[in-house]
C-alpha positions in Angstrom: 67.1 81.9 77.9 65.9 78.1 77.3 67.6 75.1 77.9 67.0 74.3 74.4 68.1 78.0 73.3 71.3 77.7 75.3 72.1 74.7 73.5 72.6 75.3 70.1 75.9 77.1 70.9 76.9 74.5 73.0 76.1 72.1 69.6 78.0 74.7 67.2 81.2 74.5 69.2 81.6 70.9 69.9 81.0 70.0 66.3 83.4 73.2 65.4 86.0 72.5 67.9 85.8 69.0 69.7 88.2 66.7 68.9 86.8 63.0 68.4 87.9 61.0 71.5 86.8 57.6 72.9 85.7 57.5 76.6 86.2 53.7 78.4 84.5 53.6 82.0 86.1 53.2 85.1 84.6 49.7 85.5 85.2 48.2 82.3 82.9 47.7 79.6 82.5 49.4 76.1 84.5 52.6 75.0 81.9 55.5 73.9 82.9 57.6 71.0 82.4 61.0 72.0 83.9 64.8 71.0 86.0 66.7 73.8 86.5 70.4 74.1 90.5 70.6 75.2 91.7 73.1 77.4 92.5 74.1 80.8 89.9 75.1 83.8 90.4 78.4 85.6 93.5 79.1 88.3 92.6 76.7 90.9 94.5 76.7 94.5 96.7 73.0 94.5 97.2 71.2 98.0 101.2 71.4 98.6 102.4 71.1 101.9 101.2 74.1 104.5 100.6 76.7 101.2 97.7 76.7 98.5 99.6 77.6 95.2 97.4 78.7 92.1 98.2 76.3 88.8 96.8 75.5 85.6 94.5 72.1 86.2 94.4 70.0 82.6 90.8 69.6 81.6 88.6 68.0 78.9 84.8 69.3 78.2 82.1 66.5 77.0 78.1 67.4 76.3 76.1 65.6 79.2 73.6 64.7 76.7 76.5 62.0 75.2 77.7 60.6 78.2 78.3 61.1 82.5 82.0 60.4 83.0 82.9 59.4 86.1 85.9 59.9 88.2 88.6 56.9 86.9 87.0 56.8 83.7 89.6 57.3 80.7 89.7 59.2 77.5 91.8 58.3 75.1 92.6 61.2 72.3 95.7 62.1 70.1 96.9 58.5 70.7 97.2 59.7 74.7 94.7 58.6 77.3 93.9 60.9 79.7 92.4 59.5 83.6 89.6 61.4 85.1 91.2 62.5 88.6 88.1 63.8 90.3 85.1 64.2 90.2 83.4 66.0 86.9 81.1 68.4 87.8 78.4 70.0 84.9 80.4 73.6 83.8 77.4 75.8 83.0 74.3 77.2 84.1 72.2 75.1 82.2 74.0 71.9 82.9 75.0 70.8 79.4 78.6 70.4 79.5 80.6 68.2 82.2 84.1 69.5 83.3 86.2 66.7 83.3 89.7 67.4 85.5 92.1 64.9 83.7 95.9 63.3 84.1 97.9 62.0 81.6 98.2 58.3 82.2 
């Protein structure tokens, strides 16, 4: 499948199911209106003391053709704004969508 091919379901679902959200950079400077897929990544292992528990880690998706987030960065949606606490990393094979690990600020 092409890049382009794989995209048009990545297109359908953020204009289906993204909620509009405004992104401001770590740095300062001018938000960026953008659309977020909510949810939650996969079971991840969480440092805590000498044992690696599995929990639910908070998580916003946005299209890497509308912006590269970066870790601090902020997004503010349903009046909340949300800080970047690592390092996004693109989701899919095809490197469209940036997984965004977020904490409520």
């Amino acid at each position: 499948m092409s890049r382009r091919l794989a995209g048009l379901p990545v297109e359908r679902a953020f204009a289906r199911f993204g909620e509009p959200a405004l992104y401001l950079p770590s740095g300062g400077g001018p938000g960026t209106p953008v659309r977020v897929l909510v949810g939650s990544d996969a079971d991840e292992p969480i440092a805590y003391g000498q044992g690696r528990p599995l929990g639910r880690i908070s998580a916003l998706r946005v299209k890497a053709g509308e912006l590269t987030p970066g870790r601090g960065g902020v997004f503010e949606l349903f009046g909340e704004r949300y800080v970047v606490a690592g390092d996004p990393r693109l989701a899919d094979r095809y490197r469209l969508v940036w997984l965004c690990k977020v904490d409520v600020a």
